[in-house]
N, C-alpha and C positions, 0 to 999 in steps of 0.2 A: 582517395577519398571514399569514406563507408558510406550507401547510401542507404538512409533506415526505416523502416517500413513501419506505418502504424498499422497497429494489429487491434481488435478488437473484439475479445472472448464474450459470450455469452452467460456463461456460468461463473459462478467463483470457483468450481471445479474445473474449468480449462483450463487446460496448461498451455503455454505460449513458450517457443524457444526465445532465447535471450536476444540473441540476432535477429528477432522478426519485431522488435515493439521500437517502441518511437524512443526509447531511452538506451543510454550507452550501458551495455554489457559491463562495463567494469565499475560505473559505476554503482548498479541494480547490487553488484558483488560485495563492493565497499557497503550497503548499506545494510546485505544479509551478512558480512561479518562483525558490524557492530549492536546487530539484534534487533533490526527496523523490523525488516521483511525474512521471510521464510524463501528458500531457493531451493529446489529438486533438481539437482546436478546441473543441467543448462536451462532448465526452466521453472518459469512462473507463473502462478494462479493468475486471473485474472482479477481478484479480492484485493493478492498484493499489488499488482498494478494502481489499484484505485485506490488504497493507503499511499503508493510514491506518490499518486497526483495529489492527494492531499497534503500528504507531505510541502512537496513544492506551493502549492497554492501559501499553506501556513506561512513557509519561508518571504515566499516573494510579498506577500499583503502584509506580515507584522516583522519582516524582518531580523526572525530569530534563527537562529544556527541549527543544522543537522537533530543535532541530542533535543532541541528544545524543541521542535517541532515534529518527533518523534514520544516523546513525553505528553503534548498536548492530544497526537490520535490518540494513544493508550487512554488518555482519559480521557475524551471524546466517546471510545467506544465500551470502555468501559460504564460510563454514565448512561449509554445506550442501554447496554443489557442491563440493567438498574433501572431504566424505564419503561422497560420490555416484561420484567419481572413483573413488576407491582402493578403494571398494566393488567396482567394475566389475574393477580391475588384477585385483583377486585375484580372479576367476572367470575368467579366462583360465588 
């Protein structure tokens, strides 16, 4: 039995090994080969960390599958920088 350690990076530029976070390694891999998350050979931002937990949070609260709750971050964060934008225009 693996026992698995929650890890908790500071930056979205820390990297965490795969084996140090509270989630299973093969899965983190399953979801950087279908285009969720981004993976640097054994490790992960801590950015993409906080995408899986959104991830799962989506999953488990509306009950929709991997793609569809990968489809809603994108546009979640996309809508983000869209508000981030136009927030900027108007203070010029």
């Amino acid at each position: 039995m693996m026992t698995l350690i929650r890890i908790y990076c500071e930056t979205s530029e820390e990297m965490c090994h795969l084996s140090s976070v509270e989630y299973s390694p093969d899965f983190l891999k399953a979801l950087a080969e279908i285009g969720v998350i981004t993976l640097h050979n054994d490790y992960i931002s801590s950015g993409e960390l906080r995408k899986v937990k959104r991830l799962l949070r989506l999953k488990g609260m509306l009950g929709v599958n991997t793609a569809g709750a990968a489809i809603i971050i994108d546009l979640l964060d996309r809508i983000e920088a869209l508000e981030a934008e136009v927030h900027a225009l108007k203070r010029r």
